[in-house]
ZAGUMI-911454 format. One record per residue: x, z negated, y negated of N, C-alpha, C, O in turn. Coordinates in steps of 0.001 Angstrom, whole numbers, plus 524288, in hexadecimal, padded with zeros to 5 digits. Atoms other than C-alpha are relative to their C-alpha. Example, Ala and Ser with C-alpha at 12.3 -4.5 7.8 and 13.67 -1.06 7.14 Angstrom:
BEGIN
8037A80000804A68300C7E1888119480384800007FB50807907FD677FB63;7FCCC8003C804A6835667E41C804247FCFE7FD267FBBE7FEFB7FC7D7F76A;
This chain:
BEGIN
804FC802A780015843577F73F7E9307FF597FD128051E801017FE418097A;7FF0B8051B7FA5A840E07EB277F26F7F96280318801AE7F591805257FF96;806BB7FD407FD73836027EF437FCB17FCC87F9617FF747FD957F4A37FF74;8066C8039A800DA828D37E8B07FAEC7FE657FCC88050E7FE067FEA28097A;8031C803947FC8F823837DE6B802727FB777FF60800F87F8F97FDB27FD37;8048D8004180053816C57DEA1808F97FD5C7FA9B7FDF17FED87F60D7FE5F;80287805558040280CBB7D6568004B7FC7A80079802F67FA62804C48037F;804617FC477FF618021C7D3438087F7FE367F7B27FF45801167F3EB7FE7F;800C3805AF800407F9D57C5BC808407F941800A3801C57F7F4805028034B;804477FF347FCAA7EACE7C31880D2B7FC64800D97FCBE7F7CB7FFD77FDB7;805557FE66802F87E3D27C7F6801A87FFD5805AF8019B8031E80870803CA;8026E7FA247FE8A7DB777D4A6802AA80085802457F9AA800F37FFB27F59F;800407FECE7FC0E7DB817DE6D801158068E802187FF82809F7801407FC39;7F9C47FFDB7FD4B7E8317E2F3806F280205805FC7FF517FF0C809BE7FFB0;7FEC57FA6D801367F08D7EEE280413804A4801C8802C18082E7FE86802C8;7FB2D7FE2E7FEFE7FB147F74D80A7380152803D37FD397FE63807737FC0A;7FD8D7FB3B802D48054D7FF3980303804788038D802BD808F8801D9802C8;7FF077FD237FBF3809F08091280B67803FB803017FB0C80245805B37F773;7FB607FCA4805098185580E1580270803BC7FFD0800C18044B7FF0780577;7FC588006080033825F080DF97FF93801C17FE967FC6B7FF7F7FE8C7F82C;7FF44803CF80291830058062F7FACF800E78038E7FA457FF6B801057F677;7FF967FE938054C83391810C47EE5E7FA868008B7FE807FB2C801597F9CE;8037C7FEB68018C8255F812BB7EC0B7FDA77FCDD7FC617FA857F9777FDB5;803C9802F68043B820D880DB07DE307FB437FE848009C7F97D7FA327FF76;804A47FFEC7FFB9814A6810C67E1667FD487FC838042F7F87C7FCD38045D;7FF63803217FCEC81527806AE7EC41800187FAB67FDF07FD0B7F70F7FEA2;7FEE480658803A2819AB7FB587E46B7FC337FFFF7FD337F9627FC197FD4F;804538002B804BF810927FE657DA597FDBC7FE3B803367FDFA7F976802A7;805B1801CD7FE9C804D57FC837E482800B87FB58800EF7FCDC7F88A80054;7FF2A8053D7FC5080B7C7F0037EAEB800277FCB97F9937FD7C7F8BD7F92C;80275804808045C80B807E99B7DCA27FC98801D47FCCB7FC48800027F85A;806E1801DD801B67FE0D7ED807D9627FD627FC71804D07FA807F8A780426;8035A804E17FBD17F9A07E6FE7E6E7803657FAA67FF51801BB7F6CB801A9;7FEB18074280210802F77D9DD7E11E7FB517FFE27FAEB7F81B7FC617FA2F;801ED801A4805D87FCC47DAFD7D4557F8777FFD3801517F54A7FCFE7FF13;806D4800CA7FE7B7ED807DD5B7DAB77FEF97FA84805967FB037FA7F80851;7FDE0801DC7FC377F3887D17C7E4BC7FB8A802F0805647F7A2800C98072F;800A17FFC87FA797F07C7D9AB7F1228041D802E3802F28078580644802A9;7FCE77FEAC7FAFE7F4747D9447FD358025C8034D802ED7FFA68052480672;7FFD37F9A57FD3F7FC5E7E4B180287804B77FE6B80300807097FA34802FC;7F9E97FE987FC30808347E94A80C3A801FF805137FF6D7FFF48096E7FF66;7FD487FA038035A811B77F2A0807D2802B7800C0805DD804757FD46808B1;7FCA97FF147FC3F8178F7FB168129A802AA8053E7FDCB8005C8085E7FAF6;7FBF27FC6A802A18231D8046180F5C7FEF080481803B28025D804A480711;7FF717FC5A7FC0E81F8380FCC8177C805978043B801918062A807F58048C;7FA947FB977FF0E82DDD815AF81669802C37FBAE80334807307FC7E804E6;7FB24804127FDFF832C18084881C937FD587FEF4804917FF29800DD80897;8067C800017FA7582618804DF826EA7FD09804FC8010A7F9AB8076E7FEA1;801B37FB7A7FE59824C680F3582FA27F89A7FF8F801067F4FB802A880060;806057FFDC7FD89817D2808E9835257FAC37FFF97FB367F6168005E7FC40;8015180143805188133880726826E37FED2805877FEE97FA81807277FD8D;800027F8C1801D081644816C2824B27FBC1800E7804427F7C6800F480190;801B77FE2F7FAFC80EF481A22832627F8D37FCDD7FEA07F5027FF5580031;804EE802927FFC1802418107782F177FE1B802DF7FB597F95B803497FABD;804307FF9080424800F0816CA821527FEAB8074E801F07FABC8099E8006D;802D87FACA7FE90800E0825C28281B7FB3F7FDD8802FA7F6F47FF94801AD;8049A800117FCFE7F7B5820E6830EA7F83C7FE597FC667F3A67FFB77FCD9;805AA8001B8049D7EE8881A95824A67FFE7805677FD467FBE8806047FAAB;8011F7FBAA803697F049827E781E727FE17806088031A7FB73809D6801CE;803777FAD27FBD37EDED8317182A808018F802D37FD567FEC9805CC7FAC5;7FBF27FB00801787FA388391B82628805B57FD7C7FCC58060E7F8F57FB30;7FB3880336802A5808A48373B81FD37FE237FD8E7FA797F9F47FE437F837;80173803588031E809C582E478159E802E68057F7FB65806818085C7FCCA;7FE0C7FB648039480C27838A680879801537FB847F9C7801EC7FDFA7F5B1;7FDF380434803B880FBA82CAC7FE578004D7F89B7FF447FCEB7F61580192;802868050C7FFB980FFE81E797FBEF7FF987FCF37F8638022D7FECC7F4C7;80275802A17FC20809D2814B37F7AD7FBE5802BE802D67FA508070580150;8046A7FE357FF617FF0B8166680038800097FA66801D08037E7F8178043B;80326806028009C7F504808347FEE57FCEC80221803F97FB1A80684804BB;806257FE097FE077EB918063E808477FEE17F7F87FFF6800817F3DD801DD;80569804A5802C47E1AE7FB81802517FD7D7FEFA804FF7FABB80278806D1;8046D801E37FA487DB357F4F380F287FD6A8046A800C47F8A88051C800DE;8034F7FAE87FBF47D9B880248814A8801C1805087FCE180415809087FE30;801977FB2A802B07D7D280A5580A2B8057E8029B7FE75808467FF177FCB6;7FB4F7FDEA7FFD07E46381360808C980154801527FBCE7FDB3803B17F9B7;801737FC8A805127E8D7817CD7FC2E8061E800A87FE07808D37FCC87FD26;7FB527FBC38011C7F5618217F7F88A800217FF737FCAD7FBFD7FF9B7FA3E;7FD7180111805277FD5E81EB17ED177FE8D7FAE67FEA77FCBB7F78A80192;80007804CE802137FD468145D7E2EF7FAE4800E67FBE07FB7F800C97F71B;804CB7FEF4802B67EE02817427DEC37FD8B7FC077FEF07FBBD7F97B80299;80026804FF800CF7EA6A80C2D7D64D7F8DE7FF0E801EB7F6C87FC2480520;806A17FE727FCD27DAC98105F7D8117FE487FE6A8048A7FB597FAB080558;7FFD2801BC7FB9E7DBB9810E67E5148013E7FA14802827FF567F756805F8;7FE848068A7FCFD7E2C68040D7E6D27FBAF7FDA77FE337F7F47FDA18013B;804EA801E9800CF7D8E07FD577DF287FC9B7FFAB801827FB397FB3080291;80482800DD7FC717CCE08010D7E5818009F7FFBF804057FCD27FE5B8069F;80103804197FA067D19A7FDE37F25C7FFF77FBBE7FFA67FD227F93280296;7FE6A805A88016E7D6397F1967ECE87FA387FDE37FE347F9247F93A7FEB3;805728029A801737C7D17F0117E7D27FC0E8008C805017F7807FF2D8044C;802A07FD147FB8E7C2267F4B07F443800E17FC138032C7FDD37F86A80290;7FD92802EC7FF0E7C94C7ED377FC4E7FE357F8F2800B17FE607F61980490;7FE908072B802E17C7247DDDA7F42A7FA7E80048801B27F7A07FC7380137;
């Protein structure tokens, strides 16, 4: 599997996907944010150490799976479609 390229462009609101490159559950979120066109940056935390190190520090403890989204702020573990949504409505 070819690694992902960050998608990011100047619409709001803006998303990071904090994962790895085998993680389905990763891809899945990165083409629901093509298919809802927003803006995000994928970082591989097994490949970017500072990427791994910024998301313990958003979580205030080790990281225990990925993805983990965080929606302009709002943080959110796994691929929870709920969750994405209402940040994504929150957010606009």
């Amino acid at each position: 599997m070819s690694q992902p390229q960050p998608k990011t462009d100047n619409k709001k609101p803006t998303a990071i996907i904090y994962g790895a490159e085998w993680c389905g559950w990763c891809h899945t979120a990165m083409d629901y944010f093509d298919q809802k066109k927003v803006s995000y940056i994928y970082h591989d935390i097994e490949k970017e150490e500072d990427a791994y190190n910024e998301l313990v520090k958003k979580l205030g403890g080790p990281v225990q799976g990925v993805p983990v989204l965080d929606v302009n702020g709002q943080v959110i573990l796994g691929y929870d479609i709920g969750k994405i949504n209402a940040a994504l409505t929150q957010a606009a």
